[in-house]
TITORTI-174639 format. One record per residue (C-alpha): x, y, z. Coordinates in steps of 0.02 Angstrom, whole numbers, plus 50000, padded with zeros to 5 digits. Example, Ala and Ser with C-alpha at 12.3 -4.5 7.8 and 13.67 -1.06 7.14 Angstrom:
REM TITORTI-174639
+-------+-------+-------+
:     X :     Y :     Z :
+-------+-------+-------+
: 50615 : 49775 : 50390 :
: 50684 : 49947 : 50357 :
+-------+-------+-------+
REM end
This chain:
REM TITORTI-174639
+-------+-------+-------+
:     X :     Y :     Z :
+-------+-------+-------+
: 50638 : 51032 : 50187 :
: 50691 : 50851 : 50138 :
: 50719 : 50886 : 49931 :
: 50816 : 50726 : 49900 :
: 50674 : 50644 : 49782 :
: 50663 : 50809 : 49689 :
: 50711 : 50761 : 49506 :
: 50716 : 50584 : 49547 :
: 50635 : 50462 : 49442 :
: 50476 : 50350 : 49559 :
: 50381 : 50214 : 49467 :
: 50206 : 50207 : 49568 :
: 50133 : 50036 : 49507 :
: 49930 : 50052 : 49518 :
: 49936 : 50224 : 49512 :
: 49795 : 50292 : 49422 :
: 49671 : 50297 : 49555 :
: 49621 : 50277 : 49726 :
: 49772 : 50252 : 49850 :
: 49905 : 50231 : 49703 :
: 49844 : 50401 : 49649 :
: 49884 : 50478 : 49822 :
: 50053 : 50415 : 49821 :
: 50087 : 50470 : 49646 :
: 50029 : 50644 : 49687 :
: 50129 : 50634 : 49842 :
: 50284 : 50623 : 49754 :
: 50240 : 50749 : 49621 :
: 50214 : 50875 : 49756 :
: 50390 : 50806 : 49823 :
: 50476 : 50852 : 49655 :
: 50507 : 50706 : 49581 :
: 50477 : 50650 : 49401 :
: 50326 : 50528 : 49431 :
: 50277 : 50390 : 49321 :
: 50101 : 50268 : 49378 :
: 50092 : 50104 : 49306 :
: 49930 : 50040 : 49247 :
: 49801 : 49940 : 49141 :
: 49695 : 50101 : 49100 :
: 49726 : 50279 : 49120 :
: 49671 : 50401 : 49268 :
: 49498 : 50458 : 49253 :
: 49565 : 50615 : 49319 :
: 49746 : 50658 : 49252 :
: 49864 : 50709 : 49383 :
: 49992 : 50858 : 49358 :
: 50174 : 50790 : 49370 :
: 50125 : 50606 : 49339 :
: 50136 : 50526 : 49169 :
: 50038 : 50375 : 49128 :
: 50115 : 50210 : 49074 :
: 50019 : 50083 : 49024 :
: 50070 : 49904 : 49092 :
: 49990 : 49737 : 49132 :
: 50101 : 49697 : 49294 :
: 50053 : 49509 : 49267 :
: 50134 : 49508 : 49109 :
: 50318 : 49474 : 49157 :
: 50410 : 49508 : 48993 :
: 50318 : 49669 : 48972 :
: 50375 : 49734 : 49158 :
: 50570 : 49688 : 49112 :
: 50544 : 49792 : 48934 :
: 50462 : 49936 : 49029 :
: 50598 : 49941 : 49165 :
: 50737 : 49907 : 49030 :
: 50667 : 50057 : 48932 :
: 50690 : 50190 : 49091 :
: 50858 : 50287 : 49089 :
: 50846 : 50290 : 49253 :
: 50748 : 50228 : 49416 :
: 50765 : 50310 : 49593 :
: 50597 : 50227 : 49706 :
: 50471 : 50074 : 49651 :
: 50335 : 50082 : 49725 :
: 50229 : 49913 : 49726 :
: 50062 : 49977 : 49757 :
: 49947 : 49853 : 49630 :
: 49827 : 49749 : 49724 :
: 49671 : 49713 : 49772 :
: 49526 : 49598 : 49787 :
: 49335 : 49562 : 49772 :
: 49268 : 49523 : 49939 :
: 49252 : 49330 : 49889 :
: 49250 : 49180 : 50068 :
: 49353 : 49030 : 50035 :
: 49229 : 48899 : 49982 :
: 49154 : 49016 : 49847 :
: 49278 : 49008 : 49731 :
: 49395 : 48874 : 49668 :
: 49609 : 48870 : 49709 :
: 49649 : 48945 : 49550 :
: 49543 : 49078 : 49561 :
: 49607 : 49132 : 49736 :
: 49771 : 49086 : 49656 :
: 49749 : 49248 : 49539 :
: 49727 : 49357 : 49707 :
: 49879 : 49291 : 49759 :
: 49991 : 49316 : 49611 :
: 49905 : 49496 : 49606 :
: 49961 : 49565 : 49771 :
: 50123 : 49469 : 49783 :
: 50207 : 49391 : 49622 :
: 50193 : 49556 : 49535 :
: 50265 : 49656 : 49670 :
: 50424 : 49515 : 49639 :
: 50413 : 49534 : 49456 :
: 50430 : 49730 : 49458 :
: 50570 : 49734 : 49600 :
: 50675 : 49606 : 49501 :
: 50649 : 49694 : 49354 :
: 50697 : 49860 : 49446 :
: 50845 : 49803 : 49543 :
: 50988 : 49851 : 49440 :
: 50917 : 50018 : 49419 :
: 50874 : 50041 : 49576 :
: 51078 : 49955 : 49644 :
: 51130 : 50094 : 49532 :
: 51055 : 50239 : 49588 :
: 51058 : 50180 : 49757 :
: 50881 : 50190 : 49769 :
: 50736 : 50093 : 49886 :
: 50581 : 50014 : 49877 :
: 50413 : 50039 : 49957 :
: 50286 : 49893 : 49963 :
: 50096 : 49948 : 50008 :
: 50047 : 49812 : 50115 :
: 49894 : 49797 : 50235 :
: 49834 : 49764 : 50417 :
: 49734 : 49611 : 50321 :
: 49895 : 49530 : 50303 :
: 49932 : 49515 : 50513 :
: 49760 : 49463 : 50565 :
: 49612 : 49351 : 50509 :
: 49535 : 49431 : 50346 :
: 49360 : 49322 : 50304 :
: 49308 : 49359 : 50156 :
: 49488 : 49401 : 50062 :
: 49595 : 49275 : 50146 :
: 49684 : 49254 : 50006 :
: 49739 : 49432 : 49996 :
: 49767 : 49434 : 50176 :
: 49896 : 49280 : 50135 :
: 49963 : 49363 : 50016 :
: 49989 : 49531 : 50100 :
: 50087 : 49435 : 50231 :
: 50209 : 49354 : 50100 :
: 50234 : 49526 : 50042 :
: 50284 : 49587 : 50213 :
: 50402 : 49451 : 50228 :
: 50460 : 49465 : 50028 :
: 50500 : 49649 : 50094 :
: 50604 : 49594 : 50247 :
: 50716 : 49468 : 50161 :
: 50732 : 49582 : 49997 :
: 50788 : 49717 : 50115 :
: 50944 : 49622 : 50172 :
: 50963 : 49523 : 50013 :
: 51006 : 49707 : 49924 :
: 51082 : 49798 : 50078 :
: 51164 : 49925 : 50075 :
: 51127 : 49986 : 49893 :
: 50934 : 49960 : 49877 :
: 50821 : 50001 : 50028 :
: 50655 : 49903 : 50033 :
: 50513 : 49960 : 50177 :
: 50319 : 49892 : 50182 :
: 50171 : 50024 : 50217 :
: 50042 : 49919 : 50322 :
: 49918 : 50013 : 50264 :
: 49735 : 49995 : 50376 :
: 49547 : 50065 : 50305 :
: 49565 : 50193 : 50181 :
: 49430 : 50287 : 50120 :
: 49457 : 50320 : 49915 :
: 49285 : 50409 : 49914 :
: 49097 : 50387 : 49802 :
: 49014 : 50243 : 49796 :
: 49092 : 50176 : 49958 :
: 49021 : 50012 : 49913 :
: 49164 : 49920 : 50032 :
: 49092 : 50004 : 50178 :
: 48904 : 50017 : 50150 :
: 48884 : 50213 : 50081 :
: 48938 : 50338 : 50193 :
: 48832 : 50267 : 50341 :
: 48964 : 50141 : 50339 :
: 49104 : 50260 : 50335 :
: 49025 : 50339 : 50486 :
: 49037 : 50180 : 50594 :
: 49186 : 50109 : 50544 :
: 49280 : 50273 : 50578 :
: 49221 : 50249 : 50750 :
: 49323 : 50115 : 50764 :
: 49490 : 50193 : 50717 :
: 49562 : 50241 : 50880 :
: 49608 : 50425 : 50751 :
: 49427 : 50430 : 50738 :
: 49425 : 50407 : 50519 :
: 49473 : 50312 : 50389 :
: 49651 : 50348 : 50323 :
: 49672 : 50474 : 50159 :
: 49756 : 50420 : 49990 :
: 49871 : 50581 : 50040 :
: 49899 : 50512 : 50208 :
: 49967 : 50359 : 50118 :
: 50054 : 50441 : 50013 :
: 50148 : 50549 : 50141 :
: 50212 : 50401 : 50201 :
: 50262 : 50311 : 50063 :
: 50377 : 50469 : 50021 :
: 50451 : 50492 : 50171 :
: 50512 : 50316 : 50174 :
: 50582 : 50358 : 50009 :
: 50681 : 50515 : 50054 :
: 50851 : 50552 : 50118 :
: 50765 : 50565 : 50308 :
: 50730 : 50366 : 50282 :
: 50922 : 50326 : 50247 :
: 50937 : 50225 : 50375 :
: 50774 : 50125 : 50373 :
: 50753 : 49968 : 50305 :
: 50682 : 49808 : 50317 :
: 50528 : 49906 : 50436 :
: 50370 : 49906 : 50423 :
: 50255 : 50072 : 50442 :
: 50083 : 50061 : 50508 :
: 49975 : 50186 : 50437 :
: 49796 : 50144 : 50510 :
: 49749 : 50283 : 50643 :
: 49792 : 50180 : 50778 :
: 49714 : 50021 : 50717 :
: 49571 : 49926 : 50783 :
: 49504 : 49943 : 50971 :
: 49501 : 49752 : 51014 :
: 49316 : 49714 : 51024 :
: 49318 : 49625 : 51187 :
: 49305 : 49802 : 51265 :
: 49162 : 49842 : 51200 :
: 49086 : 49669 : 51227 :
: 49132 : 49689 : 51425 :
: 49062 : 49859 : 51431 :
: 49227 : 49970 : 51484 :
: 49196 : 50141 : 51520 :
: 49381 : 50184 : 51446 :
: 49329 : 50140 : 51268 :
: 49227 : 50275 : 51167 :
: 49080 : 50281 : 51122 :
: 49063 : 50099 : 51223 :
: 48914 : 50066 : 51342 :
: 48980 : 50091 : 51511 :
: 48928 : 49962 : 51647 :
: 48872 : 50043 : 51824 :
: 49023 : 50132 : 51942 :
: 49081 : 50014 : 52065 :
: 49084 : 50144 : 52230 :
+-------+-------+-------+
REM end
């Protein structure tokens, strides 16, 4: 067994619930000292994580918070989100506040943790998504943004080689569970898992897996990568448009003889 994040110190920013959660428990259950960054605390409190309350889009409160830690072994930059919003619904500065959710404060809390994390000889994880490699109606601002972040990741990762590692999660459909109002109730969940080549939505754990082993010793020589966690991703619609029998679940056009 890998135990090189046991005592460490991990910083999991967003998590107090849904995927941040997973990846907060992930490293608990890895051994390391596990603290989730947040606005409010966890509905349900998590053995092994502590709770530290912090507004990520309030720079001079993330430099006092990472000032204040002895010590810093992983960052995890897993705050994001957005309201499913289309581009002519909303004005550029509120998109703007998407934007600086799911990538400026990902920058804020890596600049603020990079001497730490130069010192300990430590890494970084980003929690990207699939939204930020393909067309995302509806949050194409996060989509943008998620793509920045991948690219943040990449340059950050040679900027600070070879003391700080810095990896990005592209992270597909995860299902965080009740009221599944993102996919339609759990109807929804049923039919969009049919389109996961895996056959369901990803896990907070099976995030969180991830994210941890990119953190551990058996990463050492990974950076700069990005890790696709979404089952396989999406089968290109096309197939199931032209009726090929090698697609599940697919209508399947007569056998030619």
């Amino acid at each position: 067994m890998d135990n090189s994040l046991r005592g460490g110190t991990v910083v999991v920013t967003g998590g107090t619930r849904g995927v941040g959660a997973g990846i907060a428990r992930a490293f608990a259950d890895a051994g390391a000292r596990v603290l989730a960054c947040a606005r409010r605390p966890p509905e349900i409190p998590c053995e092994g994580v502590e709770f530290a309350p912090l507004d990520l889009r309030d720079p001079p409160a993330v430099r006092a918070f990472f000032a204040g830690l002895p010590r810093l072994d992983v960052l995890v930059n897993n705050a994001g989100g957005t309201p499913y919003r289309r581009l002519a619904d909303a004005d550029a500065e509120r998109h703007a506040k998407v934007v600086e959710l799911n990538l400026i404060t990902p920058l804020t809390a890596s600049l603020a943790a990079y001497d730490h994390l130069r010192r300990s000889g430590g890494s970084i994880v980003m929690v990207g998504s699939v939204s930020g490699a393909r067309p995302s109606p509806g949050s194409a601002a996060y989509g943008a943004a998620k793509a920045g972040l991948a690219n943040l990741a990449a340059s950050m990762a040679v900027e600070w080689a070879p003391r700080v590692r810095v990896n990005t999660l592209v992270v597909g459909m995860v299902d965080t569970g009740p009221p599944y109002a993102h996919y339609g109730g759990p109807d929804g969940i049923a039919a969009v898992s049919r389109t996961v080549p895996l056959g369901r939505l990803a896990l907070p754990s099976d995030v969180g897996a991830a994210a941890v082993f990119l953190a551990s010793g058996a990463a050492a020589y990974i950076t700069g990568a990005s890790l696709h966690v979404h089952g396989g991703g999406e089968r290109p619609a096309f197939l199931a448009a032209a009726h090929r029998p090698d697609v599940p679940d697919a209508p399947t056009a007569g056998k030619e003889s």
